[in-house]
N, C-alpha and C positions, 0 to 999 in steps of 0.2 A: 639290199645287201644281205647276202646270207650268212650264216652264224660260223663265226671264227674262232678253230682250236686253237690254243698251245697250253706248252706246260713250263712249267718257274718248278727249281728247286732249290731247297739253300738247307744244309747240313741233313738228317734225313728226310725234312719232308718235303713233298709234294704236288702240287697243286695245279688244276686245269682248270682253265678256264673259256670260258662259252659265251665269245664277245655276239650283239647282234645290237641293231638300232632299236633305239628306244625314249623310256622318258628317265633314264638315271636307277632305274630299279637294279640291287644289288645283293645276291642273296651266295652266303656261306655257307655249304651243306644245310643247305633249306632254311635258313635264320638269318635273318639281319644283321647286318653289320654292326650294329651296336649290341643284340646280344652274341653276337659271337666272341668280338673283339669287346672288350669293358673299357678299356681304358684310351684316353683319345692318340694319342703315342702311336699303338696299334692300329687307332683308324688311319692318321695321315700317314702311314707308312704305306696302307692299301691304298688312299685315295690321290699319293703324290706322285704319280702320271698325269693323272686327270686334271691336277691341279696345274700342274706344269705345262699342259698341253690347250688348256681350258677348254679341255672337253666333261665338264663337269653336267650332270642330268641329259646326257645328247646318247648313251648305251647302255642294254641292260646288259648284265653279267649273273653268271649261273655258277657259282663255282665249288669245288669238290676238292677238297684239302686233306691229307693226312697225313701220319707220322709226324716225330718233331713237336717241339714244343709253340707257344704263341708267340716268340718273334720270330723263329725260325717260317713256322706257318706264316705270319703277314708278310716276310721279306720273299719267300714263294710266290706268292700273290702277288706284289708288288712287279717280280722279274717278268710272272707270267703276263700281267698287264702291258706292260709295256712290252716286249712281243708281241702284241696283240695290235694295240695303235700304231706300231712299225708298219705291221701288215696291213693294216687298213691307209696309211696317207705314210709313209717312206721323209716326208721332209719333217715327224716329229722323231727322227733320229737327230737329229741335228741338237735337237732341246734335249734329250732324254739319254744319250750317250757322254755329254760332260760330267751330268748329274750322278754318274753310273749305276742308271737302272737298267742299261743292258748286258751289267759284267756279274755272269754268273760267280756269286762266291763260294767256289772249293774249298773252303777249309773244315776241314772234317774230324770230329774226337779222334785223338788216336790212340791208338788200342793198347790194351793192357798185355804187358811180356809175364812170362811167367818167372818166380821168384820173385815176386817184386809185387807188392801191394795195390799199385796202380800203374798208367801209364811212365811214371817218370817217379815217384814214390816209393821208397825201398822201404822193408821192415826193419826196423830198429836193430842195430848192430850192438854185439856187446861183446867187448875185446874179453870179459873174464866170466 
C-alpha cells in the first residue's frame, strides 16, 4: 500500500494527513497524540474513525495541522481521516457518513462590519 494524502478542514485550520500501513503509530507535527492533544475529548475526536471502522493499530499516520484552535485542529484531523479510510476500502462510508465524519463543517467567524464593535455587537447608544 502506498502512502495516502488528504486534507480535513473545519473553521481556519487545516490539516493533512499521510495515511500508509503499519503498527498504529500516530504522530501530530512530530508529537504524539497525547502531547499534542492533553485532554482525552481531543483524542477520541481524532481516533473516532478508527474506532468506528475498528481499524485501530493496523496504520501509521504523519500529520501536519495548523491554524485554528485545538478543536477546530482535532475535528480537521478527524474529517481528514476519514477521507482517508474512504479511500483505502469505499464500504467504511457506509459506517462513517451516518456518523458525519464526512460532512465538511462550513461554519465560519463572521466578520466584523464597521461601526459596530464586533460582528453583531453595537457600541452603546446614548439617546442624550
Amino acid at each position: 500500500m502506498e502512502v495516502i494524502h488528504t486534507i480535513g478542514r473545519r473553521k481556519t485550520s487545516v490539516a493533512r494527513v499521510f495515511m500508509s500501513k503499519g503498527k498504529g503509530e500516530l504522530l501530530i507535527n512530530n508529537k504524539k497524540i497525547s502531547d499534542y492533544f492533553t485532554t482525552e475529548n481531543l483524542q477520541f475526536k481524532v481516533l473516532q474513525p478508527f474506532i468506528l471502522t475498528n481499524t485501530e493499530k493496523v496504520y501509521n499516520l504523519k500529520i501536519s495541522v495548523f491554524g485554528g484552535g485545538n478543536t477546530g485542529q482535532a475535528e480537521s484531523i478527524r474529517l481528514a481521516i476519514s477521507r482517508a479510510l474512504c479511500k483505502i476500502n469505499g464500504d467504511y462510508r457506509s459506517i462513517l457518513k451516518p456518523e458525519g465524519l464526512l460532512t465538511r463543517d462550513s461554519r465560519m467567524v463572521e466578520r466584523k462590519k464597521f461601526g459596530q464593535k464586533k460582528a453583531r455587537k453595537k457600541f452603546q447608544f446614548s439617546k442624550r
